[in-house]
Backbone bond lengths (Angstrom), bond angles and torsions (degrees), N, CA, C in turn:
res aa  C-N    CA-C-N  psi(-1)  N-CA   C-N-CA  omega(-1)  CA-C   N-CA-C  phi
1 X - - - 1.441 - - 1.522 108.99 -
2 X 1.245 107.80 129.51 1.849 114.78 -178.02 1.535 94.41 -104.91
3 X 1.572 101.43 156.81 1.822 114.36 174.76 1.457 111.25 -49.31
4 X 1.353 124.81 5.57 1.499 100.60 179.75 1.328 101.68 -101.69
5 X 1.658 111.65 -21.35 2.045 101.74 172.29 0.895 121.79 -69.91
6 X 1.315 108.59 174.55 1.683 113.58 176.52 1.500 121.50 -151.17
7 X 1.240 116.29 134.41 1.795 91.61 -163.37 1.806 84.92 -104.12
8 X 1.170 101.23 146.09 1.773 137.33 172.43 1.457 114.97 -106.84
9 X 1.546 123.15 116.16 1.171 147.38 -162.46 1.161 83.70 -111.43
10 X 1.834 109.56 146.24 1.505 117.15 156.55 1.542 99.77 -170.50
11 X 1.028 130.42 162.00 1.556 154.75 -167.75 1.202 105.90 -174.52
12 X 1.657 112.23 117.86 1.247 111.05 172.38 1.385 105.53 -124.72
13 X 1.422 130.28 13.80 1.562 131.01 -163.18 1.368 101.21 -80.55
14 X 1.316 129.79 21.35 1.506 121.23 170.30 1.545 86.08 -156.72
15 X 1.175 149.06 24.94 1.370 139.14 168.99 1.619 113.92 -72.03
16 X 1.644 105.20 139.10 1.707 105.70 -168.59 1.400 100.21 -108.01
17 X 0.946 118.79 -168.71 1.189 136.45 173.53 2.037 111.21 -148.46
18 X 1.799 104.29 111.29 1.289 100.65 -150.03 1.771 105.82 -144.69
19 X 1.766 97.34 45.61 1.733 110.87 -178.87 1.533 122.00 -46.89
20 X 1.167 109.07 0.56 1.592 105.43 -167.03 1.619 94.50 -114.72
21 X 1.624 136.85 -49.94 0.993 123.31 -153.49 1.254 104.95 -118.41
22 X 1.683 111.27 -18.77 1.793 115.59 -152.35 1.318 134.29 36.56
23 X 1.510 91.18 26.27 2.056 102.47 167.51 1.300 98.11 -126.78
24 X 1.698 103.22 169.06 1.129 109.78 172.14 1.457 87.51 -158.96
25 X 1.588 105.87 167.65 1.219 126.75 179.45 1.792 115.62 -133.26
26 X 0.929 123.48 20.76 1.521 117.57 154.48 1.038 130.07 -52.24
27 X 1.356 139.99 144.15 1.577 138.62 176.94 1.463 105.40 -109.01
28 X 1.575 123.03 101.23 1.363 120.02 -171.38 1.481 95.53 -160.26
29 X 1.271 103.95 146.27 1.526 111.78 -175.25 1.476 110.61 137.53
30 X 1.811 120.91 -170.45 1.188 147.38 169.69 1.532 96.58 -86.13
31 X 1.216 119.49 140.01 1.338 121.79 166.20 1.161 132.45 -70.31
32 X 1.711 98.67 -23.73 1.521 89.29 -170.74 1.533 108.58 -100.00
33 X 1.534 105.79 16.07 1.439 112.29 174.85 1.584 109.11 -116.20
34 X 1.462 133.66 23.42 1.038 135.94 155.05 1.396 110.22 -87.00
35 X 2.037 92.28 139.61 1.451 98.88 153.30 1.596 138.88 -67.45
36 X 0.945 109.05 -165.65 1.782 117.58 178.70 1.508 105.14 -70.96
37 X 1.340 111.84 -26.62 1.619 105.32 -159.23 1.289 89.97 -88.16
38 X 1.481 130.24 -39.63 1.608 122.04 -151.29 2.028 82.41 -93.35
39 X 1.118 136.15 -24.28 1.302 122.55 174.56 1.884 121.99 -53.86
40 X 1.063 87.36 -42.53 1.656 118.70 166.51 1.723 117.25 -77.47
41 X 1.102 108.50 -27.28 1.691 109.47 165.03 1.716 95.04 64.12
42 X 1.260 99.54 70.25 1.899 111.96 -162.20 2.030 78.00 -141.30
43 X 1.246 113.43 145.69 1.363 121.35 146.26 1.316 139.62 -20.14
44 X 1.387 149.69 108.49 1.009 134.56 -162.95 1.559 111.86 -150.47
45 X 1.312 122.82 172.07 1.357 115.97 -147.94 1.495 115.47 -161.62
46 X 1.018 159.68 139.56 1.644 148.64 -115.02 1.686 103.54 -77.30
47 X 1.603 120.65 9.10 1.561 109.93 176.01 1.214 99.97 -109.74
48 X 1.599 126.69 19.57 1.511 127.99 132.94 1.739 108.81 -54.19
49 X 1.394 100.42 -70.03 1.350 85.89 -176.01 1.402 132.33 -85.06
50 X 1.188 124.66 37.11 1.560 142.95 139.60 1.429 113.57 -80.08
51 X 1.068 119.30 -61.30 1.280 135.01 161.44 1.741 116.99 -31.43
52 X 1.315 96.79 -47.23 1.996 100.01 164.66 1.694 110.06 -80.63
53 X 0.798 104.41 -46.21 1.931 100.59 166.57 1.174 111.58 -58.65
54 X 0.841 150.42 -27.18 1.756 158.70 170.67 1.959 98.24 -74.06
55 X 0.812 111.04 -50.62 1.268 113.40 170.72 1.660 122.33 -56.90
56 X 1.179 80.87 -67.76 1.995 87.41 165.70 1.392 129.77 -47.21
57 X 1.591 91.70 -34.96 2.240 104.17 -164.39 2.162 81.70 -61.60
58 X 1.644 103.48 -46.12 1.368 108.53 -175.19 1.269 134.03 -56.87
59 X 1.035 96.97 -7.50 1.856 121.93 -163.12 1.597 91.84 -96.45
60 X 1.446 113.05 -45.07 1.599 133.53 -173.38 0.994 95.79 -45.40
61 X 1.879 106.18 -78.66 1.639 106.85 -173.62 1.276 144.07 -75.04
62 X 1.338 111.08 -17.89 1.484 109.38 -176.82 1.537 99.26 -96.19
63 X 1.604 122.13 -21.47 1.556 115.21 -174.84 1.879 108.52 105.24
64 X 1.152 112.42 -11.55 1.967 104.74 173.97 1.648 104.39 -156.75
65 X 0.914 124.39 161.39 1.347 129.73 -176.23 1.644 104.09 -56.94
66 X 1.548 113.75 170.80 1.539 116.63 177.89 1.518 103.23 -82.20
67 X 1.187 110.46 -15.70 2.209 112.31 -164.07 1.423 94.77 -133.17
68 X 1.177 101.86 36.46 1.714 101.40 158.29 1.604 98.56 -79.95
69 X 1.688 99.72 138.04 1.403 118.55 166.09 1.376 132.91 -167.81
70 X 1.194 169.35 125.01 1.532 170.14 -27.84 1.742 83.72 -149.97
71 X 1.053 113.73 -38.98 2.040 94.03 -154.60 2.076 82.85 -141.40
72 X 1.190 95.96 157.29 1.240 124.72 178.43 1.728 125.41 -68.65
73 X 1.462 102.20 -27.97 1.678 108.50 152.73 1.324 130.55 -84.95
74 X 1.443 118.36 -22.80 0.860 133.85 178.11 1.675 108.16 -65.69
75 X 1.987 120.60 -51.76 0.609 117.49 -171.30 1.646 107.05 -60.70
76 X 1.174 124.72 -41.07 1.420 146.57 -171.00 1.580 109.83 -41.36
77 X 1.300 98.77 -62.91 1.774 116.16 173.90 1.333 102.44 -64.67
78 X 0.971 159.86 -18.27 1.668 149.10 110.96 1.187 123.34 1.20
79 X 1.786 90.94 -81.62 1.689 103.27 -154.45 1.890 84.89 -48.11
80 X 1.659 114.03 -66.18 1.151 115.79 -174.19 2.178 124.28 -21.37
81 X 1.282 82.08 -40.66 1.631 97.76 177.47 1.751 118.29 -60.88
82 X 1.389 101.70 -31.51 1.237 130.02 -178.16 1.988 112.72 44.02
83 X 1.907 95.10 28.08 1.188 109.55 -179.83 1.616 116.28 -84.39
84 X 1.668 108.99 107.39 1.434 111.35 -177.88 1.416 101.73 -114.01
85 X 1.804 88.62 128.81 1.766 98.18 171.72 1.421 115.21 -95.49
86 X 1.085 145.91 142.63 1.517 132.39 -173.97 2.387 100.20 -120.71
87 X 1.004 124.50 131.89 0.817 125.67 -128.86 1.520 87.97 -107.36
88 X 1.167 140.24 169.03 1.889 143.31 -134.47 1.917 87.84 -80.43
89 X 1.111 87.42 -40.39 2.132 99.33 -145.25 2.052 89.69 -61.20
90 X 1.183 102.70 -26.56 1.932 114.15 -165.75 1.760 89.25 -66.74
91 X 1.596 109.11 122.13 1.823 109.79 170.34 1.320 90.48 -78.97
92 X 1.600 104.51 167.63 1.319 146.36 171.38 1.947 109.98 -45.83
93 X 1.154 81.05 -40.51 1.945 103.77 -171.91 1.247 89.84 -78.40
94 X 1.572 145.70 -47.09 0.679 129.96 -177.82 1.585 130.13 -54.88
């Protein structure tokens, strides 16, 4: 791939449609690509899904999610923590 491509992400198999409030509250997804709000089953609003692209770009570079962990609460009390370690080998630029 040369600088003029570009790769385009999209998932729409749970996309809403939400003209009145622009939140929603469904609990649907990968876990380890939910935010804090949908972990909590609280309102949430399209910087969930920035928040999962930010996750992914991370997933890209280091190779596994940031709140990967053995059990599914565990991962949860994480995401909530919203504590990301980035690991020696990751540059600055990065």
């Amino acid at each position: 791939m040369n600088c003029n491509e570009s790769i385009k992400i999209s998932d729409f198999g749970w996309s809403a449609h939400t003209p009145i409030t622009n939140k929603r509250n469904t609990f649907c997804g990968t876990l380890d690509y939910l935010s804090p709000e949908m972990v909590d089953q609280k309102y949430y609003d399209y910087r969930s899904d920035i928040w999962g692209i930010g996750v992914l770009i991370y997933e890209f570079v280091i190779g596994y999610p940031p709140f990967e962990s053995q059990d599914g609460l565990n991962t949860k009390q994480k995401i909530r923590k919203a504590n990301i370690e980035f690991p020696s080998f990751v540059s600055d630029d990065c």
